[in-house]
ChimeraX commands (.cxc) that place a marker at each C-alpha (Angstrom):
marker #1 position 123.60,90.83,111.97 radius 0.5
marker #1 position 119.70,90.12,113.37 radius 0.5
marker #1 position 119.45,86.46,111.96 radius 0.5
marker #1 position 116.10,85.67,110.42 radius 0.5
marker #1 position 115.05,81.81,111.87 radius 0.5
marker #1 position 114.26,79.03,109.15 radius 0.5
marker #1 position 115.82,81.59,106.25 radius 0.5
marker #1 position 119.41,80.30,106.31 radius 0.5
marker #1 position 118.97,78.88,102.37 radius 0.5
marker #1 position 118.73,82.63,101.50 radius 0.5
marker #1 position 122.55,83.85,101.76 radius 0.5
marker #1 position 123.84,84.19,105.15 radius 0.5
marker #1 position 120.21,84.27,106.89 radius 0.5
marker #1 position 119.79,87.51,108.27 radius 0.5
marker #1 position 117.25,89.91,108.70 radius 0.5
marker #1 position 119.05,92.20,105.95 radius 0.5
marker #1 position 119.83,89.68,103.17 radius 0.5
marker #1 position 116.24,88.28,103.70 radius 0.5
marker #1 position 114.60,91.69,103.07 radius 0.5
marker #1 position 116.86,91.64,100.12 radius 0.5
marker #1 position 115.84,88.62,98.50 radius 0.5
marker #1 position 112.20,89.64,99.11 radius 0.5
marker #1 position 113.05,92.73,97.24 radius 0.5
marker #1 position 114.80,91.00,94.48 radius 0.5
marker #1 position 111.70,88.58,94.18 radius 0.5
marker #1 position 109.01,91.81,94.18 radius 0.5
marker #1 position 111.80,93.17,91.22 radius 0.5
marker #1 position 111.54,89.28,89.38 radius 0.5
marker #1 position 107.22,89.21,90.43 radius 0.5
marker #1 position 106.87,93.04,88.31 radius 0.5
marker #1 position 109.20,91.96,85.94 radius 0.5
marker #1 position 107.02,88.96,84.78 radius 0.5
marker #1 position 103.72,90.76,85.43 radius 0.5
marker #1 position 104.61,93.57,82.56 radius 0.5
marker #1 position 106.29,91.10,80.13 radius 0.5
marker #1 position 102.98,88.95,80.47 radius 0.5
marker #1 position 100.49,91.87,80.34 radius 0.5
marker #1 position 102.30,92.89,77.57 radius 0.5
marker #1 position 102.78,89.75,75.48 radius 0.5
marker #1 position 106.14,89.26,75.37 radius 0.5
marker #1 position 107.06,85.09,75.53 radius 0.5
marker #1 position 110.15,85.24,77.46 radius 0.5
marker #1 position 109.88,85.81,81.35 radius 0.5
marker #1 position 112.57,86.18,84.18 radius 0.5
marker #1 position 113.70,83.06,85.74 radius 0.5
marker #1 position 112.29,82.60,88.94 radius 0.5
marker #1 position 115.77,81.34,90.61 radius 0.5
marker #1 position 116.29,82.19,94.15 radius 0.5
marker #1 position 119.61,84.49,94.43 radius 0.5
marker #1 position 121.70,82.95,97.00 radius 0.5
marker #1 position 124.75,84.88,97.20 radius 0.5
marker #1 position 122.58,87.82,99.63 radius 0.5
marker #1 position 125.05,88.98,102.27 radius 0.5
marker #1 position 124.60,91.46,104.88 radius 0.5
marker #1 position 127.94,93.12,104.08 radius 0.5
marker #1 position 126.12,93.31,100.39 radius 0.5
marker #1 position 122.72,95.13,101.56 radius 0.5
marker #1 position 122.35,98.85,101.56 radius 0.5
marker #1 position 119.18,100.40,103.54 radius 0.5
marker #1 position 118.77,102.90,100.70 radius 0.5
marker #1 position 119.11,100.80,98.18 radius 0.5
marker #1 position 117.02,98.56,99.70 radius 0.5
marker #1 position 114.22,100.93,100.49 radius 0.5
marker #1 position 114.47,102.24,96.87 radius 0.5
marker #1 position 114.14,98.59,95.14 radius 0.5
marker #1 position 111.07,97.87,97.76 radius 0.5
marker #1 position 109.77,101.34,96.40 radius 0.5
marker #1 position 110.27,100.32,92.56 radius 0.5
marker #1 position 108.79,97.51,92.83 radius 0.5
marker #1 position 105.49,99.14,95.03 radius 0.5
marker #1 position 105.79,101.24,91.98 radius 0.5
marker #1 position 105.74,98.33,89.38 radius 0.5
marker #1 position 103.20,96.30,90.57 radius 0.5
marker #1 position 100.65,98.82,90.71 radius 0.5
marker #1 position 99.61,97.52,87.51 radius 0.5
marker #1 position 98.08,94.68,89.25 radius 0.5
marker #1 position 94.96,97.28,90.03 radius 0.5
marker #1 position 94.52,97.76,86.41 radius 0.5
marker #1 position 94.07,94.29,84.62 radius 0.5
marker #1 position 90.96,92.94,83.32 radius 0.5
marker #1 position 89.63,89.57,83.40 radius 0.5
marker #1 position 90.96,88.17,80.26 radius 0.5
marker #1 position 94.44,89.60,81.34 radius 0.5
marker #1 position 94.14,87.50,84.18 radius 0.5
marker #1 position 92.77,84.25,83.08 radius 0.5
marker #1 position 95.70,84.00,80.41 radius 0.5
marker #1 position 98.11,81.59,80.65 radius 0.5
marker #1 position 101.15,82.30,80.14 radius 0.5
marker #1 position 103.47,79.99,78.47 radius 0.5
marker #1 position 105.92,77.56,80.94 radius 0.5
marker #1 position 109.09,78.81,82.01 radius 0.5
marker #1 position 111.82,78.56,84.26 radius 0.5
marker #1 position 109.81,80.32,87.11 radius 0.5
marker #1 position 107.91,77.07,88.85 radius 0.5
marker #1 position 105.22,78.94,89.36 radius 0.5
marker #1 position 104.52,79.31,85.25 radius 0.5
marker #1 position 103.72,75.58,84.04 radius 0.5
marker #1 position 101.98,76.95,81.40 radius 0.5
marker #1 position 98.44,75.43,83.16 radius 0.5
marker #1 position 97.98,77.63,85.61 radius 0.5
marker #1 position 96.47,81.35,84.71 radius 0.5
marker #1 position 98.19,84.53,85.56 radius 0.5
marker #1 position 95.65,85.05,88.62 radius 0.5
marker #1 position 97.59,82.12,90.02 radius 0.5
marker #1 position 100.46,82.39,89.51 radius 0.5
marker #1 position 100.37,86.11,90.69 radius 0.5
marker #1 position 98.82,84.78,94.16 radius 0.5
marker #1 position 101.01,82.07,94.44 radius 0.5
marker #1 position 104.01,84.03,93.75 radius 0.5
marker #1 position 102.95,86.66,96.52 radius 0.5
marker #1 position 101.75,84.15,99.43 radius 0.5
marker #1 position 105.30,83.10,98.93 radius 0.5
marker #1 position 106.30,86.84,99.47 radius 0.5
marker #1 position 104.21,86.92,102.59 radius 0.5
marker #1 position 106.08,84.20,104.23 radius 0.5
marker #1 position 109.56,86.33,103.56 radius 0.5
marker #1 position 108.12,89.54,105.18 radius 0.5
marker #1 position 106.59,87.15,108.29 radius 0.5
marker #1 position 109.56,85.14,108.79 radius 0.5
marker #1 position 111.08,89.30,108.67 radius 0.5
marker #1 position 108.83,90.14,110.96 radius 0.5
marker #1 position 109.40,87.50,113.33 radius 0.5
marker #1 position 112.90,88.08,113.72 radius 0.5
marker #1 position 112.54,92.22,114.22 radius 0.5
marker #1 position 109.43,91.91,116.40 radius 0.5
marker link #1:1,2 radius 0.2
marker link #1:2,3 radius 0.2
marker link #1:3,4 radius 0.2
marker link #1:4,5 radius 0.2
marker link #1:5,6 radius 0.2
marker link #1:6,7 radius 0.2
marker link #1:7,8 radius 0.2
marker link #1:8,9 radius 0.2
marker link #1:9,10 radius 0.2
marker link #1:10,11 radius 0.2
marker link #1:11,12 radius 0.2
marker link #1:12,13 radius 0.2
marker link #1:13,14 radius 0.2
marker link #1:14,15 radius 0.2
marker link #1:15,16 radius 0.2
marker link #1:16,17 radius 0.2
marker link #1:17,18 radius 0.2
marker link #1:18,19 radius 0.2
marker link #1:19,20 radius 0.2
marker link #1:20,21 radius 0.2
marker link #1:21,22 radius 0.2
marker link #1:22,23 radius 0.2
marker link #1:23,24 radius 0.2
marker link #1:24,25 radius 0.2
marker link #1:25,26 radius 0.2
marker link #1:26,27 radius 0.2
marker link #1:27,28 radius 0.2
marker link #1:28,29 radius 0.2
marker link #1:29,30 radius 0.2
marker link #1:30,31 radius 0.2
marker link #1:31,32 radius 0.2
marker link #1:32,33 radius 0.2
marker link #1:33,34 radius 0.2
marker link #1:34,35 radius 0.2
marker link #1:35,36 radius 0.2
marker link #1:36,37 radius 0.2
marker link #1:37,38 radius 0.2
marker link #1:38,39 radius 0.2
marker link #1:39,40 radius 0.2
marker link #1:40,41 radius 0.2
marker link #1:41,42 radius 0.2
marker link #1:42,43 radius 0.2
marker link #1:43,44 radius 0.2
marker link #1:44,45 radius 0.2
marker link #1:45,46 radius 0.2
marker link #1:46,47 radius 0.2
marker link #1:47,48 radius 0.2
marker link #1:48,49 radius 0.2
marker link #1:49,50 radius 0.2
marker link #1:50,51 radius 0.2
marker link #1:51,52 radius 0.2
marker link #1:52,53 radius 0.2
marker link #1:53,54 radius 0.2
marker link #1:54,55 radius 0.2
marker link #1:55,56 radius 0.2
marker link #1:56,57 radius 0.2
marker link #1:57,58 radius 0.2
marker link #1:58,59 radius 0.2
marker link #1:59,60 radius 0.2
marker link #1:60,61 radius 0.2
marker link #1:61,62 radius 0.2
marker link #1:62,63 radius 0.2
marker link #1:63,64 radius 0.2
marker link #1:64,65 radius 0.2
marker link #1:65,66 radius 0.2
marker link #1:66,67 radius 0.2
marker link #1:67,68 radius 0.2
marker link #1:68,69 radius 0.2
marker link #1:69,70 radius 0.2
marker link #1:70,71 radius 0.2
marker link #1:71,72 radius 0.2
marker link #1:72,73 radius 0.2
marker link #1:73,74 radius 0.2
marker link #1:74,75 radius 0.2
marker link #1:75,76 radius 0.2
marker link #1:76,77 radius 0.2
marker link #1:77,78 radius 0.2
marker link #1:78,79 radius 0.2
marker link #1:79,80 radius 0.2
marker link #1:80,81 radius 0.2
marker link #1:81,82 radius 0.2
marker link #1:82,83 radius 0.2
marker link #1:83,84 radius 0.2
marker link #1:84,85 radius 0.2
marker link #1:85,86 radius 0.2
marker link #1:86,87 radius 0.2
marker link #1:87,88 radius 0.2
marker link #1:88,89 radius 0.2
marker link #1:89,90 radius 0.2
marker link #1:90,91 radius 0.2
marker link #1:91,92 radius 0.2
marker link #1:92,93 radius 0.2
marker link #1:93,94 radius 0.2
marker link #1:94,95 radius 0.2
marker link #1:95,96 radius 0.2
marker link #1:96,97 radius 0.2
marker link #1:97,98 radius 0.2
marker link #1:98,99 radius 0.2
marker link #1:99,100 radius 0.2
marker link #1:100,101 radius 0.2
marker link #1:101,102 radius 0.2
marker link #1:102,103 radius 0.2
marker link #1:103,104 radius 0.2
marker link #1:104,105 radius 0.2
marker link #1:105,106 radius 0.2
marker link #1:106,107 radius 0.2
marker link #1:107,108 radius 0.2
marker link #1:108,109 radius 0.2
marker link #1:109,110 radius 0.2
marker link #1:110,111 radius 0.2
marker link #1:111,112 radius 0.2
marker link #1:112,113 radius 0.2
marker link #1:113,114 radius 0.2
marker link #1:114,115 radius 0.2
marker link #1:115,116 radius 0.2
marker link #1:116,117 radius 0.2
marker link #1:117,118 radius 0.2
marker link #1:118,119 radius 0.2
marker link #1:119,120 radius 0.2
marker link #1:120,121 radius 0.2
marker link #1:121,122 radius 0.2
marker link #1:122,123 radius 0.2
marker link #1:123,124 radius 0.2
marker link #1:124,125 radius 0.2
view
């Protein structure tokens, strides 16, 4: 139970249930990415999961979200300029206030994500 300084908000704080809300959030981040590239209006809410326990987290399962997701957001190599200057519609994520364009939000939402796996890193290193 390696805890993970400054990350207590996120379940019990550790190293595991960290690297499992970073996985749920790279799930939520492909998630929104597909249902905006493909026009749908309704997006996942961008609520933080705070129930993530270390008795909860499974390596494998772990690995295997983290590898879905990889999977998932490879589509971010394949949109075109108009797919990133839309704007998609507000929502519950805070990230989508229906002003900001997909480009942003995407690099918003994953400069967040790069504070998880650093604060991660941190702790293991």
């Amino acid at each position: 139970m390696l805890p993970c300084p400054g990350r207590g908000k996120l379940g019990d704080g550790t190293v595991g249930a960290t690297a499992a809300h970073t996985a749920g959030n790279y799930d939520r981040i492909a998630a929104f990415l597909t249902a905006t590239v493909d026009g749908h209006r309704g997006h996942p809410s961008g609520g933080h999961d705070r129930e993530h326990r270390i008795e909860n987290v499974e390596l494998d399962d772990l690995v295997e979200r983290l590898s879905a997701a990889r999977d998932a957001l490879a589509l971010l190599a394949e949109l075109i300029d108009e797919q990133l200057d839309l704007v998609p519609a507000a929502s519950e994520m805070k990230f989508c206030d229906g002003r900001r364009t997909l480009e942003q939000i995407l690099s918003s939402l994953l400069k967040h994500q790069r504070h998880q796996v650093d604060a991660v890193k941190a702790a293991v290193g």
